[in-house]
C-alpha positions in Angstrom: -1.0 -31.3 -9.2 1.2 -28.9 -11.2 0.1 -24.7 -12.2 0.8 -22.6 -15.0 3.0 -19.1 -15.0 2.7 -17.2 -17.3 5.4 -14.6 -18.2 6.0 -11.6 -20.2 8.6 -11.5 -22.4 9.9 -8.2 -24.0 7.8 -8.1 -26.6 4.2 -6.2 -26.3 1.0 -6.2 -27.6 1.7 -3.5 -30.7 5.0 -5.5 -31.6 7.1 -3.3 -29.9 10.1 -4.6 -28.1 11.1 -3.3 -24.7 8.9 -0.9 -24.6 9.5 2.3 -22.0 7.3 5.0 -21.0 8.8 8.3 -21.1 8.0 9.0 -17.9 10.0 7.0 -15.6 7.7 6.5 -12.7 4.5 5.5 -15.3 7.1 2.9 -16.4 8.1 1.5 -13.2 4.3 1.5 -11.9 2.2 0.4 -15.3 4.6 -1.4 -18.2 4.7 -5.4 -18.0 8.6 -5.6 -18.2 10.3 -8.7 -19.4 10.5 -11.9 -16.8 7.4 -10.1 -15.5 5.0 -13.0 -13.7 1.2 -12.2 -15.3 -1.0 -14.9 -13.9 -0.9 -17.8 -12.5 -3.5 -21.2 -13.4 -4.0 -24.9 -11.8 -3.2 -26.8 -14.2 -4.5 -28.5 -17.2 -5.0 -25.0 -19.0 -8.0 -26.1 -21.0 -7.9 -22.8 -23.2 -5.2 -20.5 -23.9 -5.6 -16.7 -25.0 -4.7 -16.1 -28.9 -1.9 -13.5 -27.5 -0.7 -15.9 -24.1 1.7 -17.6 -26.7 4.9 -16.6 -28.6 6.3 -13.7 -29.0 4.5 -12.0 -26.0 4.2 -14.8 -23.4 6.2 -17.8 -22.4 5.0 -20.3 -19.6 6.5 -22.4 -16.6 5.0 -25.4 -15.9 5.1 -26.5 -11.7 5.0 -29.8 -11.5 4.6 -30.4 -8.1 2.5 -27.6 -7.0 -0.9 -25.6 -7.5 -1.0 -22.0 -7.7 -1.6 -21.9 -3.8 1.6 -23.7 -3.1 3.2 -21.2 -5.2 1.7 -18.4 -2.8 3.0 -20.5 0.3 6.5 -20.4 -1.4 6.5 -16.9 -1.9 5.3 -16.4 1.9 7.2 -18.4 3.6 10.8 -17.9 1.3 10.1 -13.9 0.5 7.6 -12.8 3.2 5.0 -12.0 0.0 1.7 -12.8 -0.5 1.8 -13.3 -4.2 4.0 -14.3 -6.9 2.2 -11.9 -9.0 1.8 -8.6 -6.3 2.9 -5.1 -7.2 5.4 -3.5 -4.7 3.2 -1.1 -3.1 5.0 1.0 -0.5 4.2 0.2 3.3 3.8 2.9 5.5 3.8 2.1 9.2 3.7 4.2 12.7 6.0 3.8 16.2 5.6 5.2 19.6 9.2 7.0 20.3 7.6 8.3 23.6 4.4 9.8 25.0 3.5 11.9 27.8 -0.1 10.6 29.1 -1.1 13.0 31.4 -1.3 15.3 28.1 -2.3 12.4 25.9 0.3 13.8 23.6 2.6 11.2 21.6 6.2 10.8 19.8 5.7 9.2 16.7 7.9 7.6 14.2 6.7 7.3 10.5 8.6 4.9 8.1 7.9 2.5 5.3 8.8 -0.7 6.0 9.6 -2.0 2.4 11.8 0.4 1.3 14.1 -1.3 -0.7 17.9 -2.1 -0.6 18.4 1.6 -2.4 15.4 3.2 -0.9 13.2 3.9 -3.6 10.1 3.1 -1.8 11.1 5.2 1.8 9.2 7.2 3.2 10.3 11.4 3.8 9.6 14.5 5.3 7.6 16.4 2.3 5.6 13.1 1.4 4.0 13.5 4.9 4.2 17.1 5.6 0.8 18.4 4.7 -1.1 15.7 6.7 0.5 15.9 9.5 -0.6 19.7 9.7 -3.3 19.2 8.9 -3.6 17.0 11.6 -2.0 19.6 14.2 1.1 17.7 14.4 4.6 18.5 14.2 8.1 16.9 12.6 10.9 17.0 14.8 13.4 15.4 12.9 14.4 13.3 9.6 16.1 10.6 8.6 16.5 8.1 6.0 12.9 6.4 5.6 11.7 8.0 8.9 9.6 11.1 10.1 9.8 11.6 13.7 6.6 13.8 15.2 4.9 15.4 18.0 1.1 14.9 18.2 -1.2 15.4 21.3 -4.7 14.3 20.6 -6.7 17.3 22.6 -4.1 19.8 23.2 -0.7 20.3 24.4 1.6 23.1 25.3 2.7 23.9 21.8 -0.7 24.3 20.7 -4.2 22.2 19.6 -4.3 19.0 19.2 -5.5 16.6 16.6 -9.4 16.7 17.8 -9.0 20.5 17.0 -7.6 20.1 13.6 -9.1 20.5 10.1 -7.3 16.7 9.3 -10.1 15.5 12.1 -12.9 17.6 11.2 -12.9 17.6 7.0 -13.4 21.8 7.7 -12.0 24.9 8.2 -11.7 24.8 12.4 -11.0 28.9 13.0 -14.3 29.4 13.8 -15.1 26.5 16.4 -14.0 26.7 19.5 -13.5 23.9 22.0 -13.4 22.7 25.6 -12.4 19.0 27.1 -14.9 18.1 29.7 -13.1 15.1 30.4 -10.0 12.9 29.8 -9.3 9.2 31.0 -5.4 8.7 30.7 -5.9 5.2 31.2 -8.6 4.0 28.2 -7.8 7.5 26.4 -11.5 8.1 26.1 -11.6 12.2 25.7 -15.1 13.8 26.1 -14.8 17.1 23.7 -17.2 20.0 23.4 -17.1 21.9 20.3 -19.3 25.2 20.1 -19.6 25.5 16.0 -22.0 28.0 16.0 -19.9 30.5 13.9 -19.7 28.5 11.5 -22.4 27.1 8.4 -22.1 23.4 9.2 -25.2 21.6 10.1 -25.7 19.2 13.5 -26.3 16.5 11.4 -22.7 16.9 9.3 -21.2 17.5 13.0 -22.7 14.2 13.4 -21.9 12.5 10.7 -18.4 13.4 11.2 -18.0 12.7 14.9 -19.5 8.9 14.3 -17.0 8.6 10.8 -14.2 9.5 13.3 -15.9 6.1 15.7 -17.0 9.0 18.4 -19.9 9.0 20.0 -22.8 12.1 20.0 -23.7 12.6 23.5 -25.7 15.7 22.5 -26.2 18.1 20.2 -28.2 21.4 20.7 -27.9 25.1 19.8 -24.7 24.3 17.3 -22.7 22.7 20.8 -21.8 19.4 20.6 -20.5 17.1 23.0 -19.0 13.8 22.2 -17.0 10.9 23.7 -13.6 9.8 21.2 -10.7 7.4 22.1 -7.2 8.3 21.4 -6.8 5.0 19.5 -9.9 6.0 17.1 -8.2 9.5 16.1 -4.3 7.9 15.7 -6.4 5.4 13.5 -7.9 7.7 11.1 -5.1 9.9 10.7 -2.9 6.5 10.0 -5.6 5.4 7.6 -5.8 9.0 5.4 -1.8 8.7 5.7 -1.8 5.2 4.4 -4.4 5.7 1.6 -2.3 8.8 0.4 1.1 7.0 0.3 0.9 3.5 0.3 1.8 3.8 -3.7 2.8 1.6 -6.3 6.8 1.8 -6.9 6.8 -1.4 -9.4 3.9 -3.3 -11.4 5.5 -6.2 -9.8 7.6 -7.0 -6.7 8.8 -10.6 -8.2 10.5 -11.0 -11.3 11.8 -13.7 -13.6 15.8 -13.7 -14.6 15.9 -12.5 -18.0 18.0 -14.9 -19.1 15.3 -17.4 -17.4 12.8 -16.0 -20.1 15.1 -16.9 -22.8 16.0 -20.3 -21.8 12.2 -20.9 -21.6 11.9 -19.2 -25.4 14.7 -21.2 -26.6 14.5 -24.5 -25.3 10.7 -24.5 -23.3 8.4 -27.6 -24.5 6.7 -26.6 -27.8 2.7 -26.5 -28.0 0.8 -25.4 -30.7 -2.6 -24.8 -30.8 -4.9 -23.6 -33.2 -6.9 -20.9 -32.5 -9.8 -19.6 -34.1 -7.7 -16.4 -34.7 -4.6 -18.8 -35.7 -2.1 -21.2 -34.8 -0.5 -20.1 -31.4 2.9 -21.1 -30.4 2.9 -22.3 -27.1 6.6 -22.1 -25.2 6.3 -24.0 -21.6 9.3 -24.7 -19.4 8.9 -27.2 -16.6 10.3 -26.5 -12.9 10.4 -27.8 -9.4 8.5 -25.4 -6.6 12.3 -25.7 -5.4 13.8 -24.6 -8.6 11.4 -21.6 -8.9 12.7 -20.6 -5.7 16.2 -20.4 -6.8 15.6 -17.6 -10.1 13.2 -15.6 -8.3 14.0 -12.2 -7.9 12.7 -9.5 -5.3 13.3 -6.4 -6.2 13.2 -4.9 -2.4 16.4 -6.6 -2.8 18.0 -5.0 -6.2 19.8 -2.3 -6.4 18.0 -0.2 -8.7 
């Protein structure tokens, strides 16, 4: 039982060594950096790639684990899911406070991977636009955190987030609206929207309403009435806020020493292998699950 990692070392494809992008956040997010983890394979490797060998790649050899015991290492010892994951920024949501009998909410925006320096944190201009589109508004700021106000109907302040263009994919000036109903307890809000002012077809009010998980009760003479639950609306508006910022900061969230590339240059176990494009030099190092642990680097954990 035993897998193979392979690694990239600073020496890319063209022959150029260390190679950076000019543009610094096309460098974090695309370049394969040196110490970079690439793939991971159960061992025996049966075939190797022409370019997997010297000077481009370099190897560690587990010898007590497969590549899902790798996995389990960097779950349990780095709360990951793979050795070879990009750090993708995390947005999350929070309930500060809420005032039911409005159905209108406090919420606290953050990402929850950060970063030691706070490269991946979330702020106030990233999530602006969305959340006026969505009718709601910032109160306050902090580091990696957007405090807002959002009612899902309506609240004193103004419409609410069933009244807003974020819900509704459309311009909304021309539709007016009336709650039939509200259940504080299951949040289930029965809405009726007179769009008759407006071009849209029934069946794209429709189609809309059921994206959103509502439910057409009716739909005659360009009124509709529907049935929605406040958990369905803050669940689409997290879900467009999580598809516009949950980004890539770095191609990869793990890393290999540099100096751990090296040793595995320098002194890794020698294979050659002829390929049909030509003799390969092969440079594997082999390690413990428990070594691996100990040269591992998170970079939500560098200061960068």
């Amino acid at each position: 039982m035993s897998c193979e990692i392979l690694i990239k070392t600073n020496v890319h494809g063209d022959g150029t060594v260390n190679y950076n992008h000019p543009d610094q956040d096309k460098d974090r997010r695309g370049v394969y950096k040196k110490g970079y983890p690439v793939s991971m394979l159960d061992s025996p490797r049966v075939h190797r790639g022409f370019k997997e060998g010297l000077p481009y790649f370099c190897a560690v050899n587990v010898t007590d684990g497969n590549v899902s015991d790798v996995e389990a290492l960097i779950s349990s010892a780095f709360s990951g899911s793979s050795l070879t994951q990009g750090w993708v920024r995390d947005i999350d949501f929070s309930v500060v406070n809420s005032n039911l009998s409005i159905d209108g909410w406090r919420m606290k925006a953050f990402a929850t991977n950060p970063g030691a320096t706070n490269l991946a944190e979330i702020t106030q201009p990233m999530v602006e636009n969305y959340l006026t589109k969505w009718n709601a508004e910032v109160v306050s700021t902090a580091t990696n955190e957007v405090i807002f106000d959002v009612a899902i109907y309506t609240s004193s302040d103004g419409p609410g987030a069933l009244q807003s263009t974020g819900f509704w994919d459309a311009n909304v000036s021309n539709i007016s609206f009336e709650e039939i109903s509200y259940d504080s307890g299951s949040g289930e809000h029965i809405i009726e929207a007179d769009y008759s002012l407006t071009p849209i077809s029934a069946s794209i009010v429709n189609n809309k309403i059921i994206e959103r998980s509502g439910i057409v009760n009716s739909n005659n003479g360009s009124i509709v009435n529907f049935t929605i639950y406040r958990s369905d609306v803050f669940q689409h508006f997290q879900d467009e806020v999580h598809n516009a910022l949950d980004a890539t900061i770095y191609r990869r969230q793990f890393r290999i020493p540099e100096a751990t590339v090296d040793t595995i240059i320098s002194t890794g176990t020698e294979i050659l292998v002829n390929h049909p494009k030509g003799q390969v030099e092969y440079r594997v190092l082999d390690r413990t699950l428990a070594q691996i642990q100990t040269f591992i680097i998170n970079r939500l954990d560098e200061v960068l």
